[in-house]
Biopython code that builds the backbone (N, CA, C, O; Angstrom):
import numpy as np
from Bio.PDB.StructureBuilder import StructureBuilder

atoms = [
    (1, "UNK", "N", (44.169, 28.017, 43.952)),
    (1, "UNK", "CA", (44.751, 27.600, 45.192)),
    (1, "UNK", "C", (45.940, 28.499, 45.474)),
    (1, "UNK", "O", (46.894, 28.555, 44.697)),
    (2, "UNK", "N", (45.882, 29.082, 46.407)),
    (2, "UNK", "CA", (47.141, 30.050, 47.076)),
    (2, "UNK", "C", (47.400, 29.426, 48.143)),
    (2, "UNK", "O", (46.560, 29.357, 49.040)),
    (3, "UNK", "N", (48.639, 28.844, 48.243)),
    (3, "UNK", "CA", (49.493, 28.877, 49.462)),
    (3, "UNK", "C", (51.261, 29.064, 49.496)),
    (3, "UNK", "O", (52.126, 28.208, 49.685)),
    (4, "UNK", "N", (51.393, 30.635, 49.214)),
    (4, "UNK", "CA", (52.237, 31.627, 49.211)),
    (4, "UNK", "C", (52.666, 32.422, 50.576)),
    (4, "UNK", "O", (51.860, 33.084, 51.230)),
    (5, "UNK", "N", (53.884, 32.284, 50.876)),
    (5, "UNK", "CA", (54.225, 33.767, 51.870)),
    (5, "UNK", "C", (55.809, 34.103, 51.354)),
    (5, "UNK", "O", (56.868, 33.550, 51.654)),
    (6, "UNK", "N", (55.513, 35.263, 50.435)),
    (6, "UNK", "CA", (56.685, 35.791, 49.620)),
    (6, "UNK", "C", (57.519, 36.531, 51.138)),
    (6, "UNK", "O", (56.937, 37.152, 52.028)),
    (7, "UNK", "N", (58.550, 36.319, 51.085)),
    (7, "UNK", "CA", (59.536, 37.232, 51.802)),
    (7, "UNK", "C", (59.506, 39.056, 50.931)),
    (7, "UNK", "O", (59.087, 39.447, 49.841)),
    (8, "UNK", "N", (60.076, 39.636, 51.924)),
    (8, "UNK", "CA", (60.359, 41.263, 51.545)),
    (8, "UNK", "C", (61.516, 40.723, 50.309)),
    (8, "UNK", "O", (61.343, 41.450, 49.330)),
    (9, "UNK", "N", (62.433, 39.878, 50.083)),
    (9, "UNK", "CA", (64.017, 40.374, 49.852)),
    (9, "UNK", "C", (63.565, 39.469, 48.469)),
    (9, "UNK", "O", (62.558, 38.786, 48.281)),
    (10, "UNK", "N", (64.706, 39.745, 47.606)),
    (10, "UNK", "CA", (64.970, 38.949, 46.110)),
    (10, "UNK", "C", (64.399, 37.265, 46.578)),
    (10, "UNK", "O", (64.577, 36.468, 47.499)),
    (11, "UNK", "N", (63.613, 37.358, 45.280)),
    (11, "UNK", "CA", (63.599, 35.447, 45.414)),
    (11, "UNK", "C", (63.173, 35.100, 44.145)),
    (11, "UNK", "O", (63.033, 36.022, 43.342)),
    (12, "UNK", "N", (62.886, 33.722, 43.715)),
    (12, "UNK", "CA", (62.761, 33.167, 42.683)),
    (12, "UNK", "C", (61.154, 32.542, 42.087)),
    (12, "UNK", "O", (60.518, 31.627, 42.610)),
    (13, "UNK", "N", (60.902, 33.050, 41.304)),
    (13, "UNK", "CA", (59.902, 32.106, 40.472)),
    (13, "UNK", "C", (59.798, 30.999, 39.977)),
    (13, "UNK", "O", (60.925, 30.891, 39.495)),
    (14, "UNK", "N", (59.160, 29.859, 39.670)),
    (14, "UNK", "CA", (58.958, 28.841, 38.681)),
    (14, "UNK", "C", (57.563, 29.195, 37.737)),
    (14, "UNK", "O", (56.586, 28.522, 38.065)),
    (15, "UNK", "N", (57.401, 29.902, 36.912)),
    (15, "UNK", "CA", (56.117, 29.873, 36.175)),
    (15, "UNK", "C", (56.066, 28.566, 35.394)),
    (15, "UNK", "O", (56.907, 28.076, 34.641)),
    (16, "UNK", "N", (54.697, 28.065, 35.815)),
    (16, "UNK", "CA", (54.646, 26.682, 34.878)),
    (16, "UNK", "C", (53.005, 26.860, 34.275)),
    (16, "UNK", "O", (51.935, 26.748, 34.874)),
    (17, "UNK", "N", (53.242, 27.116, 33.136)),
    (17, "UNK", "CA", (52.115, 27.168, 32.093)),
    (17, "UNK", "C", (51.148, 25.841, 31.464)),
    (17, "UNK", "O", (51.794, 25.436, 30.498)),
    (18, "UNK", "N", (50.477, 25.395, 31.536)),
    (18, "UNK", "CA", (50.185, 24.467, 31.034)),
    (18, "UNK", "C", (48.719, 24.100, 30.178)),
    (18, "UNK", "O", (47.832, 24.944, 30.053)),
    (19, "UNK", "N", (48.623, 22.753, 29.634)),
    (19, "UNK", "CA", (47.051, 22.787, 28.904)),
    (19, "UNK", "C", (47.214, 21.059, 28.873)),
    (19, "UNK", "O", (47.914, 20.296, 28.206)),
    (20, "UNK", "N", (46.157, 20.862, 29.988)),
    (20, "UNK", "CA", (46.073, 19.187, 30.066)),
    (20, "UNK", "C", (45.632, 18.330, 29.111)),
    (20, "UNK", "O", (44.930, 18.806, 28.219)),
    (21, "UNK", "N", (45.877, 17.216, 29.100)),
    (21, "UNK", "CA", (45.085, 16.190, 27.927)),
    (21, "UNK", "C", (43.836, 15.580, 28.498)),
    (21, "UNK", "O", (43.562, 16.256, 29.490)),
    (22, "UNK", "N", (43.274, 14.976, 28.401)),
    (22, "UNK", "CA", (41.754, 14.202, 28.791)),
    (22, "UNK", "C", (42.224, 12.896, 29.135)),
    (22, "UNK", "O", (41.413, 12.011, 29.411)),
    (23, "UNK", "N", (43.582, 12.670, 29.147)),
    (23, "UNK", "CA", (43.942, 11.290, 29.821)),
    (23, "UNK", "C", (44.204, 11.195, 30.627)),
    (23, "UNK", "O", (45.294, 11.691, 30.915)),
    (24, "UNK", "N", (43.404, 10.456, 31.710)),
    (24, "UNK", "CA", (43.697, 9.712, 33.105)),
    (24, "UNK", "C", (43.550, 10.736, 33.842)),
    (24, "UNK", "O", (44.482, 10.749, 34.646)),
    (25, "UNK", "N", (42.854, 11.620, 33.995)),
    (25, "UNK", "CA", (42.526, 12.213, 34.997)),
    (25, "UNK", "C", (42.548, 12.115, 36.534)),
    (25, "UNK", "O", (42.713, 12.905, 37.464)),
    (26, "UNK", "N", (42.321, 10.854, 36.398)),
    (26, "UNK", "CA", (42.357, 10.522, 38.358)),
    (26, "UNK", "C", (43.586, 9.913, 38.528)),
    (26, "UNK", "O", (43.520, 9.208, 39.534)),
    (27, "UNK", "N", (44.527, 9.865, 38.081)),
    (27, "UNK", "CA", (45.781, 9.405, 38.051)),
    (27, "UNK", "C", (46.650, 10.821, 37.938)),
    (27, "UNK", "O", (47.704, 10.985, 38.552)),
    (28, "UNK", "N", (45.944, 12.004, 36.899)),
    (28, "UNK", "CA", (46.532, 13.200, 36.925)),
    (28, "UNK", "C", (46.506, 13.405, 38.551)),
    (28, "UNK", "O", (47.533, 13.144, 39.178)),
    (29, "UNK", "N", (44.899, 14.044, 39.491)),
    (29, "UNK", "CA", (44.838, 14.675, 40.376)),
    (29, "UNK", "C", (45.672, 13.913, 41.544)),
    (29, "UNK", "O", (46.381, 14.545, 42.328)),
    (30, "UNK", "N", (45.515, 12.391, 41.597)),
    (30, "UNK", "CA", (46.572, 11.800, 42.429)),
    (30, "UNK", "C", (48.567, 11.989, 42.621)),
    (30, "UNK", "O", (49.357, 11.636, 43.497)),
    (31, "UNK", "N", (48.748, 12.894, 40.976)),
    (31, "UNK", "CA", (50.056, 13.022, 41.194)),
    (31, "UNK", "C", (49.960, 14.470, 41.320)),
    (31, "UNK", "O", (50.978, 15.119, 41.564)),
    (32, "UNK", "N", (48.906, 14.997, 41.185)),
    (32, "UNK", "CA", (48.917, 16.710, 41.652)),
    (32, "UNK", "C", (49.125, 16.376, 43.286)),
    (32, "UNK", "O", (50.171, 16.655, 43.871)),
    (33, "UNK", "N", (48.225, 15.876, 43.794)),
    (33, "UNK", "CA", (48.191, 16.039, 45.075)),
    (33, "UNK", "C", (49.539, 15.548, 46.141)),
    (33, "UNK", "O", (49.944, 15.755, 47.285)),
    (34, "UNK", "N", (49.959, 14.634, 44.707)),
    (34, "UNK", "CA", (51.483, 13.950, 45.705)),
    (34, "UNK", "C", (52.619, 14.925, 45.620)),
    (34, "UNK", "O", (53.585, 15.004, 46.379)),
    (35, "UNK", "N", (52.251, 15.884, 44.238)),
    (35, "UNK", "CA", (53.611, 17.132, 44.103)),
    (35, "UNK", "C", (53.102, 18.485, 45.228)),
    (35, "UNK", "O", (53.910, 19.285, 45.700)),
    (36, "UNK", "N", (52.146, 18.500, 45.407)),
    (36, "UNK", "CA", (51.997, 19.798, 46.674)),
    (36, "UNK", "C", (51.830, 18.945, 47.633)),
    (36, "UNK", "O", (50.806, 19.396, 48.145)),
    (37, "UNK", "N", (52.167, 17.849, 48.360)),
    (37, "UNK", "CA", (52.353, 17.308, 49.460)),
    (37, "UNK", "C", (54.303, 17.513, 49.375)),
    (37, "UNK", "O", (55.192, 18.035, 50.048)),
    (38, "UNK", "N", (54.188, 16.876, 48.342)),
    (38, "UNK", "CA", (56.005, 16.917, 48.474)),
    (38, "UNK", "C", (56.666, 17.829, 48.175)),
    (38, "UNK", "O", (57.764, 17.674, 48.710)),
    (39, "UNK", "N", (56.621, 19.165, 47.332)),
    (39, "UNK", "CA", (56.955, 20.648, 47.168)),
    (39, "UNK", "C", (57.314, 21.312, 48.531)),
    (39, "UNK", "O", (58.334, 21.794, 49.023)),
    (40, "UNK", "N", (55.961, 21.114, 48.942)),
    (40, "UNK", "CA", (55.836, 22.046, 50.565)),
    (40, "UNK", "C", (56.953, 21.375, 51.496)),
    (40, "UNK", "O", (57.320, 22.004, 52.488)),
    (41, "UNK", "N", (57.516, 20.101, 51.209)),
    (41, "UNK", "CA", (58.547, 19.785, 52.527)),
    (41, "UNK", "C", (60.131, 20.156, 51.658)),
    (41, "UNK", "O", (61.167, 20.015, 52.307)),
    (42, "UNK", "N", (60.209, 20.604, 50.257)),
    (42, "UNK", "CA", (61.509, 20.584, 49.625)),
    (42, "UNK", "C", (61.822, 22.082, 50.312)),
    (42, "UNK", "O", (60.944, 22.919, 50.519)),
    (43, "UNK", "N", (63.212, 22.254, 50.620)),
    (43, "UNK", "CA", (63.869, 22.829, 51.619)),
    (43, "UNK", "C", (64.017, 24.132, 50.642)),
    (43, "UNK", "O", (64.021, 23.816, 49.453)),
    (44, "UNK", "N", (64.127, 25.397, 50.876)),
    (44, "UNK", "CA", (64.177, 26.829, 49.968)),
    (44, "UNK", "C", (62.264, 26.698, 49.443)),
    (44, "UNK", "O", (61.835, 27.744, 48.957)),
    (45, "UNK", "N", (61.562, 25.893, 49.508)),
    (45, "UNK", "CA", (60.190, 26.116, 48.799)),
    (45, "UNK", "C", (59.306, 27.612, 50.011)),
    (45, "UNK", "O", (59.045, 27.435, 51.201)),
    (46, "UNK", "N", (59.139, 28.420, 49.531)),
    (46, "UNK", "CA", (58.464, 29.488, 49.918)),
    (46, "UNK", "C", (56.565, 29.089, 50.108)),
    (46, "UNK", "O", (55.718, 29.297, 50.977)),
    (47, "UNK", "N", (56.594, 28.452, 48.801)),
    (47, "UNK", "CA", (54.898, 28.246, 48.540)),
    (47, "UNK", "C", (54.462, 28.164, 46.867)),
    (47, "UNK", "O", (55.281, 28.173, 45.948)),
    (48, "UNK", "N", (53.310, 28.102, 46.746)),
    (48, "UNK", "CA", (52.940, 28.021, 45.268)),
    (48, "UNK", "C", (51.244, 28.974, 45.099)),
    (48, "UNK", "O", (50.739, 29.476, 46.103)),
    (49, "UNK", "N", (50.768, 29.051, 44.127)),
    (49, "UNK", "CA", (50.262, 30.070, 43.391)),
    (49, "UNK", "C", (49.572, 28.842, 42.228)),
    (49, "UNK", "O", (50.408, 28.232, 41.562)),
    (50, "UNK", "N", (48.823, 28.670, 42.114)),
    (50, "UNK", "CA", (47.559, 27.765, 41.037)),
    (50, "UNK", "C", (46.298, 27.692, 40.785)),
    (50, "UNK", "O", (45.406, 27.412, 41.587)),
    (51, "UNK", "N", (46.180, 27.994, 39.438)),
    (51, "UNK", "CA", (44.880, 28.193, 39.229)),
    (51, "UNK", "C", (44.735, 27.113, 37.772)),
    (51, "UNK", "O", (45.720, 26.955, 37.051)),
    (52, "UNK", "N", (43.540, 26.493, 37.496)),
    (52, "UNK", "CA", (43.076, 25.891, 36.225)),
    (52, "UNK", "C", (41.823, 25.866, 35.932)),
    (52, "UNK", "O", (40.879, 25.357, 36.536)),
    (53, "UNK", "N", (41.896, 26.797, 34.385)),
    (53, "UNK", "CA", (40.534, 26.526, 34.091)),
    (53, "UNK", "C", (39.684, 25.431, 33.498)),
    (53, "UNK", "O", (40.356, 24.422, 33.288)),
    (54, "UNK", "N", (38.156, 25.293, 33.094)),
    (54, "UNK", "CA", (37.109, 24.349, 32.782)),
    (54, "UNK", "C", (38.000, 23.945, 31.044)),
    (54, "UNK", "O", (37.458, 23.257, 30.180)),
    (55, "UNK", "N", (38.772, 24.289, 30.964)),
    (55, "UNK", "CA", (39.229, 23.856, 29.322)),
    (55, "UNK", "C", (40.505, 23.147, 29.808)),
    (55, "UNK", "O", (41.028, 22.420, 28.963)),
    (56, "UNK", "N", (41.206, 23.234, 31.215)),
    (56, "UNK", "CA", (42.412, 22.541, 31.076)),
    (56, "UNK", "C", (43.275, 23.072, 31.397)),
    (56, "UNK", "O", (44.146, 22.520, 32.070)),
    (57, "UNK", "N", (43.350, 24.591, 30.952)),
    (57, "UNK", "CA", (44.589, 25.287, 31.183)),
    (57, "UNK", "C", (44.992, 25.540, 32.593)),
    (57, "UNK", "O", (44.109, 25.610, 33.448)),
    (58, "UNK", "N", (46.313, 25.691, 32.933)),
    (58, "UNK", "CA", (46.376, 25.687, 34.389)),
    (58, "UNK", "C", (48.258, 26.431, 34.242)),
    (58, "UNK", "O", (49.125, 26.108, 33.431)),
    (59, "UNK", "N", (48.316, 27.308, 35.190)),
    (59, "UNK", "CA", (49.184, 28.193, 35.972)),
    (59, "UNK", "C", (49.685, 27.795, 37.042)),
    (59, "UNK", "O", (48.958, 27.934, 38.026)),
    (60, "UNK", "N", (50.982, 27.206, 37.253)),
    (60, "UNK", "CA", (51.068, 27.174, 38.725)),
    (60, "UNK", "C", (52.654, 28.211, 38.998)),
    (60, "UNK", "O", (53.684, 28.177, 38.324)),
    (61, "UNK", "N", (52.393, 28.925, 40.020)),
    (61, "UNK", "CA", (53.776, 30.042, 40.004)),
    (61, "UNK", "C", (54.023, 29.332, 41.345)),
    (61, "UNK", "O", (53.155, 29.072, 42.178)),
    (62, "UNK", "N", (55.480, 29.026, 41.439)),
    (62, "UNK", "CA", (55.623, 28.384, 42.715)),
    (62, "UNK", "C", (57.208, 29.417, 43.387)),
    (62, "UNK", "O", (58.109, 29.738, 42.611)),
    (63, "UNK", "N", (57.231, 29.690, 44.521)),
    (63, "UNK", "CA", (58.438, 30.592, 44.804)),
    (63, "UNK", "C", (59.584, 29.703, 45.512)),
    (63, "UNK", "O", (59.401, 28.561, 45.935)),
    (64, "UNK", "N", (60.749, 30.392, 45.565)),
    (64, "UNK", "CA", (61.502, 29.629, 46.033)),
    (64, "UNK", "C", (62.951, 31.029, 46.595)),
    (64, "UNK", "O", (63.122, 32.153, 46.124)),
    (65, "UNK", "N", (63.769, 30.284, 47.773)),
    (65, "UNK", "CA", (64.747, 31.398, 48.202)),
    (65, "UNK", "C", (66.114, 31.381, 47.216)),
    (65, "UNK", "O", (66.979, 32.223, 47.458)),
    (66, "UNK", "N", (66.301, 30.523, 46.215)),
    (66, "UNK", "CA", (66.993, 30.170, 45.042)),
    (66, "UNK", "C", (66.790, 29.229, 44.312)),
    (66, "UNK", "O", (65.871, 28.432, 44.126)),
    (67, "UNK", "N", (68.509, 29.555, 43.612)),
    (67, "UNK", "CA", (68.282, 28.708, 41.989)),
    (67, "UNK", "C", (68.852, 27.437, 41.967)),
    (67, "UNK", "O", (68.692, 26.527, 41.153)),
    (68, "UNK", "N", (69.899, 27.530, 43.499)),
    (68, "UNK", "CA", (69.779, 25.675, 43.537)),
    (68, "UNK", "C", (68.747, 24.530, 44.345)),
    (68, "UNK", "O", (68.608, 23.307, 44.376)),
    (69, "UNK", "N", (68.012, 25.970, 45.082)),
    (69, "UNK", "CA", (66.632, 25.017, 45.458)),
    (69, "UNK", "C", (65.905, 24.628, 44.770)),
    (69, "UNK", "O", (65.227, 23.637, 45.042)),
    (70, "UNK", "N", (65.780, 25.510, 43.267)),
    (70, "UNK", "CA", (64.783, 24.914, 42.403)),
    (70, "UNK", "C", (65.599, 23.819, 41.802)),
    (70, "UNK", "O", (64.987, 22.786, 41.533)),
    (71, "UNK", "N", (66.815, 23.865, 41.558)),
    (71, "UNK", "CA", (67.591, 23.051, 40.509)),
    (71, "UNK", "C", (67.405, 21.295, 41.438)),
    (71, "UNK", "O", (67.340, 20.202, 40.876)),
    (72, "UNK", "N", (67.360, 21.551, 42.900)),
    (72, "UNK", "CA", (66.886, 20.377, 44.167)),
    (72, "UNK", "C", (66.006, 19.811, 43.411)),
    (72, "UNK", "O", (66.370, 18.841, 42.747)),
    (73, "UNK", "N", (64.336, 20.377, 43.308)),
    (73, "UNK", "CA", (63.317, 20.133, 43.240)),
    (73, "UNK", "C", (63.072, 19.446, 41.691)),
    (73, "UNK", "O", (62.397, 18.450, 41.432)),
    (74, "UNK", "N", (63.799, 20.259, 40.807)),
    (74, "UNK", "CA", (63.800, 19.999, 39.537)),
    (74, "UNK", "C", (64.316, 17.874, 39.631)),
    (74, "UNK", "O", (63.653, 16.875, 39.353)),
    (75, "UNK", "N", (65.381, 18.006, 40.015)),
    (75, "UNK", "CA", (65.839, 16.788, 39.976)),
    (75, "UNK", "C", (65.272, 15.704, 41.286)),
    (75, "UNK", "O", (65.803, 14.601, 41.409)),
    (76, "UNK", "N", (64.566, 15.987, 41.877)),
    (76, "UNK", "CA", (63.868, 14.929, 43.062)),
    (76, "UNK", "C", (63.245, 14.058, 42.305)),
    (76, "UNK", "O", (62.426, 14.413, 41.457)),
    (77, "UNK", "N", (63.571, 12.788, 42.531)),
    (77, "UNK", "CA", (63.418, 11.684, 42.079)),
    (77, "UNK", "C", (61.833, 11.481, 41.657)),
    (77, "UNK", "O", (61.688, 10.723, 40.698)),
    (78, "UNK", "N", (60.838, 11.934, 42.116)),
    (78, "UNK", "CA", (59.258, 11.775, 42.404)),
    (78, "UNK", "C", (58.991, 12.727, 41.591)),
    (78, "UNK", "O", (58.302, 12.569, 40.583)),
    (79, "UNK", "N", (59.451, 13.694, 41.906)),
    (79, "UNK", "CA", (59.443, 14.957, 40.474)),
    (79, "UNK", "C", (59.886, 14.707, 39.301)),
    (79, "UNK", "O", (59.022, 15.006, 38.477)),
    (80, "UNK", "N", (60.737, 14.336, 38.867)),
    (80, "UNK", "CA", (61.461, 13.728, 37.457)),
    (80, "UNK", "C", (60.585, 12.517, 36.969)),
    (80, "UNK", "O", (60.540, 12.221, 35.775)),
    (81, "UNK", "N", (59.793, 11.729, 38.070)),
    (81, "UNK", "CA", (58.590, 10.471, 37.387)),
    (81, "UNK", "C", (57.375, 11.618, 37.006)),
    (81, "UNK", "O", (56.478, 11.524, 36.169)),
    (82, "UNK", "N", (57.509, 12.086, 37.399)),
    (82, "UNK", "CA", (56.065, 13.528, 37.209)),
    (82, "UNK", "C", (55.747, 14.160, 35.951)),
    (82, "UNK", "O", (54.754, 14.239, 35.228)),
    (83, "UNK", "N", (57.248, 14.693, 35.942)),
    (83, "UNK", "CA", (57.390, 15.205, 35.015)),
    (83, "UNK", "C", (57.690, 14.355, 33.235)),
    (83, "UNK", "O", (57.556, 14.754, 32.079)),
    (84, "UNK", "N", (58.162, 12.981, 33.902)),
    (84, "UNK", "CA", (58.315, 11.791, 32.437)),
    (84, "UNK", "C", (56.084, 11.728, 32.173)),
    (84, "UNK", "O", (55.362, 11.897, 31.190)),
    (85, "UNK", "N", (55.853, 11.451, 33.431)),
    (85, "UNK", "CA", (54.657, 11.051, 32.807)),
    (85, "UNK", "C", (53.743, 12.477, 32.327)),
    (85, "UNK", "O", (52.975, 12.305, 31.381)),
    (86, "UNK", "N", (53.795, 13.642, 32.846)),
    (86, "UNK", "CA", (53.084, 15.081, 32.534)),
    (86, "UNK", "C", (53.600, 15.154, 30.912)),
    (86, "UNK", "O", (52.847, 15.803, 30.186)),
    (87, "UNK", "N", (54.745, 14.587, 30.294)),
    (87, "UNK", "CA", (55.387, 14.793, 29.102)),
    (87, "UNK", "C", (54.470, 13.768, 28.319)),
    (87, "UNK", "O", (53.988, 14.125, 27.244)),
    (88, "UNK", "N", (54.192, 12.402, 28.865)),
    (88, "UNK", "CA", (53.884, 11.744, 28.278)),
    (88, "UNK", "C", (52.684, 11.188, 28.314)),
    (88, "UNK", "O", (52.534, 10.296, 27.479)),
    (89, "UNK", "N", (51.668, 11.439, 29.080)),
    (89, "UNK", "CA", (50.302, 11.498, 28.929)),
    (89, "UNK", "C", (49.360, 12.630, 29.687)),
    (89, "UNK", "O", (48.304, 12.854, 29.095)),
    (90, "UNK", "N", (49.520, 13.172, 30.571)),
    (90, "UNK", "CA", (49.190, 14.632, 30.818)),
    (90, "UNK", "C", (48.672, 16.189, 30.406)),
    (90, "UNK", "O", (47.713, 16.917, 30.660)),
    (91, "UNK", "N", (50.039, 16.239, 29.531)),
    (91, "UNK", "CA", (49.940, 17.318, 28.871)),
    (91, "UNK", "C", (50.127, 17.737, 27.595)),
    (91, "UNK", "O", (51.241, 17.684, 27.073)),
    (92, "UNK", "N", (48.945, 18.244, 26.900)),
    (92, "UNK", "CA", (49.676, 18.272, 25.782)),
    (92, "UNK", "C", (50.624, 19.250, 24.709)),
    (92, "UNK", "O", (51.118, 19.056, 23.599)),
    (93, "UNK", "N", (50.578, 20.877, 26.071)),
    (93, "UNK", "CA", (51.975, 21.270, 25.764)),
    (93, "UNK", "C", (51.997, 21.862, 27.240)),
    (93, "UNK", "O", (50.991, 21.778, 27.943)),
    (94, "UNK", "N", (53.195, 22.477, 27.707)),
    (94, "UNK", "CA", (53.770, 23.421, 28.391)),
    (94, "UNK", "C", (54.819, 24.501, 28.465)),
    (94, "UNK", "O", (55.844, 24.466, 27.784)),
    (95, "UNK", "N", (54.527, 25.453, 29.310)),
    (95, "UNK", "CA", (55.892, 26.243, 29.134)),
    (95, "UNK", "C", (56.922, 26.841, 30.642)),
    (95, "UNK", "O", (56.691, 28.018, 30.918)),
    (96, "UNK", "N", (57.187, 26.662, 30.875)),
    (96, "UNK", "CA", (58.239, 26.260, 32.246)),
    (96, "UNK", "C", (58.902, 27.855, 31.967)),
    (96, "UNK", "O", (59.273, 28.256, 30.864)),
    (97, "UNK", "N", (58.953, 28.701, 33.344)),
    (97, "UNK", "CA", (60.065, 29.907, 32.728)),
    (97, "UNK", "C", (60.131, 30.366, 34.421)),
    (97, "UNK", "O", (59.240, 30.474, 35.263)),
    (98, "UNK", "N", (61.944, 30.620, 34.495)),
    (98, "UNK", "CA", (62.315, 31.152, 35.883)),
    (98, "UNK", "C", (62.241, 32.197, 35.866)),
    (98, "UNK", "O", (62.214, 32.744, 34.764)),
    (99, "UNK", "N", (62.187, 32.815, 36.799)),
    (99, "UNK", "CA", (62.004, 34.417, 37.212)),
    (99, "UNK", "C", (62.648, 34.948, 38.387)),
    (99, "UNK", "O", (62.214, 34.394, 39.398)),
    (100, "UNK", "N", (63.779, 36.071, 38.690)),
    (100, "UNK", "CA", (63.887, 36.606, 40.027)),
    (100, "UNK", "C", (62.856, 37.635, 40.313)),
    (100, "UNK", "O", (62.508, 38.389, 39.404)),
    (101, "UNK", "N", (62.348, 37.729, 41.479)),
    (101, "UNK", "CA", (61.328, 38.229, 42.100)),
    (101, "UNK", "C", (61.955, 39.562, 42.729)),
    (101, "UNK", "O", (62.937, 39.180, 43.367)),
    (102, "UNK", "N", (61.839, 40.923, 42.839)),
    (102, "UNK", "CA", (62.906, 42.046, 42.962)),
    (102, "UNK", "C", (61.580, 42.360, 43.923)),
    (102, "UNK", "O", (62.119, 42.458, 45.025)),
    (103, "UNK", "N", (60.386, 42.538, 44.104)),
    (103, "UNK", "CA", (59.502, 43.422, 44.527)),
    (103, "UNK", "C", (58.079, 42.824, 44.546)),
    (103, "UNK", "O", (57.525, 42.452, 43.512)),
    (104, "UNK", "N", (57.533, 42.749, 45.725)),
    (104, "UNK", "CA", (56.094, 42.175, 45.434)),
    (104, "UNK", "C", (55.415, 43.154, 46.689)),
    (104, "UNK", "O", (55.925, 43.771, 47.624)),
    (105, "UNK", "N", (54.172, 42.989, 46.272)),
    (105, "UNK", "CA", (53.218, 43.449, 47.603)),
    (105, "UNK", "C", (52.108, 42.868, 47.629)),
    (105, "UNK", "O", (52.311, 41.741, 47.176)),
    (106, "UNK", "N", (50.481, 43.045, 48.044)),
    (106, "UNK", "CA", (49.594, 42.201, 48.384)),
    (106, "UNK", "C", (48.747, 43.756, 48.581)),
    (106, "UNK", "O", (49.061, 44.900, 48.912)),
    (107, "UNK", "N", (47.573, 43.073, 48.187)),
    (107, "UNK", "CA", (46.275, 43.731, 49.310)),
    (107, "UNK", "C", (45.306, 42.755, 48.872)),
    (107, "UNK", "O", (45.106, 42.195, 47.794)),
    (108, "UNK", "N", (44.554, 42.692, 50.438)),
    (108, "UNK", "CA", (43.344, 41.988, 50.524)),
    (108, "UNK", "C", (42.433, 42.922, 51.508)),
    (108, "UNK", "O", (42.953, 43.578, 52.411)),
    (109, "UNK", "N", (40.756, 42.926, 51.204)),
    (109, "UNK", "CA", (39.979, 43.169, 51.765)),
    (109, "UNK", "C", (39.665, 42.762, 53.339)),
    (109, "UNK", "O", (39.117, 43.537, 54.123)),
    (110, "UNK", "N", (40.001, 41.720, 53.601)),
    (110, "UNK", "CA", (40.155, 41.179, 54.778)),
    (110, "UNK", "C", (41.400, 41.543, 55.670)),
    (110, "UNK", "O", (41.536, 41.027, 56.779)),
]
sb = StructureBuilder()
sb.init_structure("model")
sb.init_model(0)
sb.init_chain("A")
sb.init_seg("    ")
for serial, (resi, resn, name, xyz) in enumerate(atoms, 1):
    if name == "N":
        sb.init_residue(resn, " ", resi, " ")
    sb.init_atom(name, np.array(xyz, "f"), 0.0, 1.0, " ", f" {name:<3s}", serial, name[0])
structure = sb.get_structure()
């Protein structure tokens, strides 16, 4: 799933690494779908970048115009229940890592 539009100028990463558990699945995709409903309206959010494969593993790179927009998002109340329950039945590890963004480009066939 791509829905990204990086600016030309410096900006920020969230790489979030992950490898799901086999629990509750439809309770997982219901709080996936409530964090990219609610991401996309948090204020500095640029867009996100996600992919997961047939074993679990899953990537989501999400951008942002800074480090107190992410530090916003980090602490949003709906996000912090997300993240108690992704800790505690979800996932069974992850790895979270910020990044400034200096340079990007694109090509597509289309």
């Amino acid at each position: 799933m791509t829905q990204s539009t990086i600016p030309a100028k410096a900006t920020y990463s969230v790489i979030f690494a992950n490898q799901r558990t086999k629990t509750d699945p439809k309770g997982y995709a219901k709080m996936a779908d409530r964090m990219v409903e609610l991401v996309a309206q948090q204020p500095g959010c640029l867009g996100f970048d996600s992919a997961r494969d047939a074993r679990g593993f899953g990537i989501t790179v999400s951008y942002w115009e800074s480090l107190e927009a992410i530090k916003a998002w980090r602490h949003h109340p709906e996000h912090m229940q997300a993240q108690a329950d992704g800790r505690n039945k979800w996932y069974a590890h992850y790895d979270l890592h910020i990044a400034k963004i200096e340079h990007s480009h694109s090509f597509s066939q289309t």
